[in-house]
C-alpha positions as CSV (number, residue, x, y, z in Angstrom):
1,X,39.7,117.9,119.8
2,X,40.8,117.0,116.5
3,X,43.6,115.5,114.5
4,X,45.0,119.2,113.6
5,X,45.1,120.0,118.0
6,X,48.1,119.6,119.1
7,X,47.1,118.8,122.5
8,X,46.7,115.1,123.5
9,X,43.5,113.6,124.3
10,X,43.5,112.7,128.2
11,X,41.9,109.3,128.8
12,X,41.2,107.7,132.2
13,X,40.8,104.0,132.2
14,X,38.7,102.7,135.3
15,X,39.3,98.8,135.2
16,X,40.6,96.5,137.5
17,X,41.7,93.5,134.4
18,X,45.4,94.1,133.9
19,X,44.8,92.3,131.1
20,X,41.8,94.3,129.5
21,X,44.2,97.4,130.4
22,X,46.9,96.3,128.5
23,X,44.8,95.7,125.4
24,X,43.2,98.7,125.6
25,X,46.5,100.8,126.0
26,X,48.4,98.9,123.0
27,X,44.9,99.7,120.9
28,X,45.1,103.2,121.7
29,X,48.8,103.1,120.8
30,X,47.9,102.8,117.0
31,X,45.9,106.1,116.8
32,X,46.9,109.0,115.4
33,X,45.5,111.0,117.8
34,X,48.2,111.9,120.2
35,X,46.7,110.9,123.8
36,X,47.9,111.0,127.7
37,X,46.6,107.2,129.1
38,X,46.0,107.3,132.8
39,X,45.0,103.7,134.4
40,X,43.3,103.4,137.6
41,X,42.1,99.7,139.3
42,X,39.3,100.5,141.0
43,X,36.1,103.3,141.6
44,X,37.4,104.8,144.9
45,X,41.4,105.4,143.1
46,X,39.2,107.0,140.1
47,X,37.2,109.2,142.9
48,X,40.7,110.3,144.2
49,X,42.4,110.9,140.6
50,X,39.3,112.8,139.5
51,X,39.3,115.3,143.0
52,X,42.9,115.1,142.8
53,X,43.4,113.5,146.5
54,X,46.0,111.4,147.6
55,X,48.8,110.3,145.5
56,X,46.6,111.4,142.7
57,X,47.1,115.7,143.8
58,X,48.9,116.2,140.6
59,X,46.2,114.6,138.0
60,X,45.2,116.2,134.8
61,X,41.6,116.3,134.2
62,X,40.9,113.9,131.9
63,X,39.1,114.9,128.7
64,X,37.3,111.5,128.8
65,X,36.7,108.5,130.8
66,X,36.5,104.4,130.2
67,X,35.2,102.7,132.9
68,X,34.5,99.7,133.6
69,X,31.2,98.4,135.5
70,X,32.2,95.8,138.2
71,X,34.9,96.4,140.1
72,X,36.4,95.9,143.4
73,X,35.5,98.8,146.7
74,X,33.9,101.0,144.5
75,X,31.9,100.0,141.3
76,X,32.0,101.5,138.0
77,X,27.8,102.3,138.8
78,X,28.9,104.1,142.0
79,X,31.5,105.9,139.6
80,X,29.3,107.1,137.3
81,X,26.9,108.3,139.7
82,X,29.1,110.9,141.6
83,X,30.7,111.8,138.8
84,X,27.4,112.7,136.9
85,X,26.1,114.5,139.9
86,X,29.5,116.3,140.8
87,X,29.0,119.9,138.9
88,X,32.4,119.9,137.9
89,X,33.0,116.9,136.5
90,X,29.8,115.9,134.8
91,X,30.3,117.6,131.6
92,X,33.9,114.5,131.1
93,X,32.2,111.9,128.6
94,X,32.4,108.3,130.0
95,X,32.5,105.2,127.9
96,X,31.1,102.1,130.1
97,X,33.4,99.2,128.6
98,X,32.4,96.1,130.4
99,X,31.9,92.6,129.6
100,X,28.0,92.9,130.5
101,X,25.4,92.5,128.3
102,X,22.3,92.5,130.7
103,X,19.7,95.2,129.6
104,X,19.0,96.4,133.6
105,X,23.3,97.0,133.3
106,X,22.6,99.0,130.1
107,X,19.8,100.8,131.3
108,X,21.2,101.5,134.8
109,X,24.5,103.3,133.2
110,X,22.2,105.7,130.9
111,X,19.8,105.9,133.3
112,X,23.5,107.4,135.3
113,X,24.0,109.7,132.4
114,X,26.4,107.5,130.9
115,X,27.6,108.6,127.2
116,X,28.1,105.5,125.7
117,X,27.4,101.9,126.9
118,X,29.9,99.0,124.8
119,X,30.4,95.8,125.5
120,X,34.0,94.6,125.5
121,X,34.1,91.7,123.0
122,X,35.9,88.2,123.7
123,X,38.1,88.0,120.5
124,X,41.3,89.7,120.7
125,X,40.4,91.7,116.7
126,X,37.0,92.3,117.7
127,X,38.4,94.2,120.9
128,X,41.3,96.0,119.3
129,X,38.2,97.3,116.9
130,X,36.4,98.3,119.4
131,X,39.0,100.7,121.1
132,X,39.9,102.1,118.2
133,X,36.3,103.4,116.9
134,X,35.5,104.5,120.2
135,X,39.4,106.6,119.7
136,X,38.2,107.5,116.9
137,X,34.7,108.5,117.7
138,X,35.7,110.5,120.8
139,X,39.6,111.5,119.3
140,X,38.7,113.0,116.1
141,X,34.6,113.4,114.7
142,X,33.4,114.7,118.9
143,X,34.4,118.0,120.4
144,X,35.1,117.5,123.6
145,X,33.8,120.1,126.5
146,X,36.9,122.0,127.6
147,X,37.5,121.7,131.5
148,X,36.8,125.1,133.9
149,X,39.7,127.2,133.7
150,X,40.7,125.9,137.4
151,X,40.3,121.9,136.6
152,X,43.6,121.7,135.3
């Protein structure tokens, strides 16, 4: 995906913060990359968006994921896991964005095939930042895997 595709960039954002969602939407608002935001509170809603269950049967595959690690019912470690090991979803990148800094947290999501492991910062500038070079990264410099021809 670059600048030049027409086709928006499909993010799903695990997190249960309404507050961290917002920011992260209105960050990803100032790109230039056109996107498709998806917002889901918790890990067993993400299960059901990304097998398309429930009220989630219409759901476009998302070309990437930000997830967050601790969450309600299902946690973002849980996530990762059967989404790593599911053949066809392993190949969607996923961002851990989480307010955790402890090494065995970091270790644990790579150890889970995680892409990318970033730590959501406390000041409102430093955040904003922070969405927007991971946009950027993942929007415009990496190609993304395209989805199997039935993933929708």
């Amino acid at each position: 995906m670059h600048a030049a595709d027409p086709s928006p960039v499909r993010i799903l954002v695990v997190d249960d913060d309404p507050g961290d969602v917002l920011m992260i939407e209105e960050a990803l608002a100032d790109s230039e990359v056109p996107k498709s935001i998806d917002v889901v509170g918790d890990g067993e809603e993400a299960m059901e968006f990304l097998f398309r269950e429930g009220r989630h049967r219409e759901a476009n595959r998302p070309d990437m994921i930000l997830l967050d690690l601790n969450m309600p019912r299902m946690d973002g470690r849980q996530v990762l896991d059967k989404v790593k090991s599911d053949d066809s979803l392993r190949t969607i990148p996923i961002v851990v964005l989480t307010t955790s800094n402890a090494d065995t947290d970091i270790l644990g999501s790579y150890n889970l095939r995680a892409n990318a492991y970033v730590t959501k910062p406390i000041d409102l500038d430093d955040f904003n930042d922070v969405i927007r070079r991971i946009d950027e990264f993942f929007g415009q410099v990496v190609v993304l895997p395209k989805p199997p021809a039935s993933a929708g």
